[in-house]
ZAMARGU-4260 file (C-alpha; in steps of 0.2 Angstrom, whole numbers, plus 5000, padded with zeros to 4 digits):
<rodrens>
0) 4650/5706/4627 | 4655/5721/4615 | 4647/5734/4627 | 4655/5728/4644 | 4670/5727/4634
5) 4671/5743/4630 | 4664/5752/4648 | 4677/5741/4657 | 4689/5750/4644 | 4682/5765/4648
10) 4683/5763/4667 | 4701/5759/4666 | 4706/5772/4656 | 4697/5785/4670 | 4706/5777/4682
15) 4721/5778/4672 | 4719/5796/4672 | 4714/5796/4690 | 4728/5790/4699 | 4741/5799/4686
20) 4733/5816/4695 | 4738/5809/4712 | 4753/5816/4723 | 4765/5805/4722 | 4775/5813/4738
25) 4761/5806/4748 | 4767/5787/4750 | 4751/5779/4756 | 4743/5786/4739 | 4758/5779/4731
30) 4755/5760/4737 | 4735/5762/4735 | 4737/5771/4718 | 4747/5759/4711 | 4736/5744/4719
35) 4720/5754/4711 | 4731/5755/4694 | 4733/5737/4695 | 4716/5728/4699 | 4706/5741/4687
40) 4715/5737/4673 | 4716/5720/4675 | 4696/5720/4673 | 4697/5726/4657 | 4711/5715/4652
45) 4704/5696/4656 | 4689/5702/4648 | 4699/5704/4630 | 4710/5688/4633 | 4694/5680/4639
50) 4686/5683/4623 | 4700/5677/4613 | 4697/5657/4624 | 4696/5642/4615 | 4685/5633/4625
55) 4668/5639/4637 | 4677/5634/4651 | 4693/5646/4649 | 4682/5659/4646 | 4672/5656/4664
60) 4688/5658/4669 | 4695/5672/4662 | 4679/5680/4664 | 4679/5675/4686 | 4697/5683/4685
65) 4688/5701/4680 | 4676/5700/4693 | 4688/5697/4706 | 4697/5713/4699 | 4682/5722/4701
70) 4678/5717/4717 | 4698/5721/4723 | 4695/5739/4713 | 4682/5742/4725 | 4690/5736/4738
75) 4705/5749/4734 | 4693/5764/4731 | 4684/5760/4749 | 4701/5762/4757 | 4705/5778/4750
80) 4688/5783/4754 | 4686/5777/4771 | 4704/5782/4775 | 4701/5800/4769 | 4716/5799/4759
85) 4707/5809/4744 | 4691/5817/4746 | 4677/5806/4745 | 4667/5815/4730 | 4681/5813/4719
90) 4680/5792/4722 | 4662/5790/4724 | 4659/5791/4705 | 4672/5774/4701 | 4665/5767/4716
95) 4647/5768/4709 | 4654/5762/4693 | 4665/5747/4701 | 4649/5742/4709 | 4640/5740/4692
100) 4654/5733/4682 | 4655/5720/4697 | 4637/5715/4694 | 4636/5713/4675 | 4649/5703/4676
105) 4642/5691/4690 | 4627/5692/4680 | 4634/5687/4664 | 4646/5674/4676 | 4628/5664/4682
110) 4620/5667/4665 | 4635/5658/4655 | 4637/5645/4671 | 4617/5643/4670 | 4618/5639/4651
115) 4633/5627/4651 | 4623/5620/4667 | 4639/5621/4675
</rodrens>
């Protein structure tokens, strides 16, 4: 858990440092930037309250709430993407790494889930 942990930490902070770069005159990058900012993070964040559950259970949990996130990251980064509201090289590396943070964490989801025979 330590190592997805910490790239999901890392990944937040990039976007972090994303969307502070963004022109905040532009209003549609204000809504998405802010969306972005909000469902990246919160990947990060059940993952370290997860880890801190008392109970198998609230961890599946905690742990179903970060892939949602990541899965609503990729969501956000499409839309910016697909809208051509920043060029898409500059996206395309967090949405590569959205798409592998999503999987570890459905992978680790079945694994746990698999184990508890849930």
């Amino acid at each position: 858990m330590d190592d997805i942990k910490k790239r999901t930490k890392i990944f937040s902070i990039e976007i972090i440092k994303l969307v502070a770069q963004f022109s905040w005159k532009n209003p549609v990058l204000d809504i998405l930037g802010k969306q972005l900012l909000r469902s990246a993070t919160s990947v990060s964040a059940n993952l370290v309250e997860g880890c801190g559950s008392v109970s198998e259970k609230e961890f599946l949990n905690f742990l179903a709430i970060a892939r949602k996130s990541a899965l609503e990251t990729q969501h956000w980064l499409d839309l910016i993407v697909e809208s051509k509201t920043l060029p898409a090289k500059i996206i395309q590396p967090f949405q590569k790494e959205a798409v592998e943070i999503g999987k570890i964490l459905t992978t680790i989801l079945k694994n746990k889930k698999l184990k508890l025979k849930i």
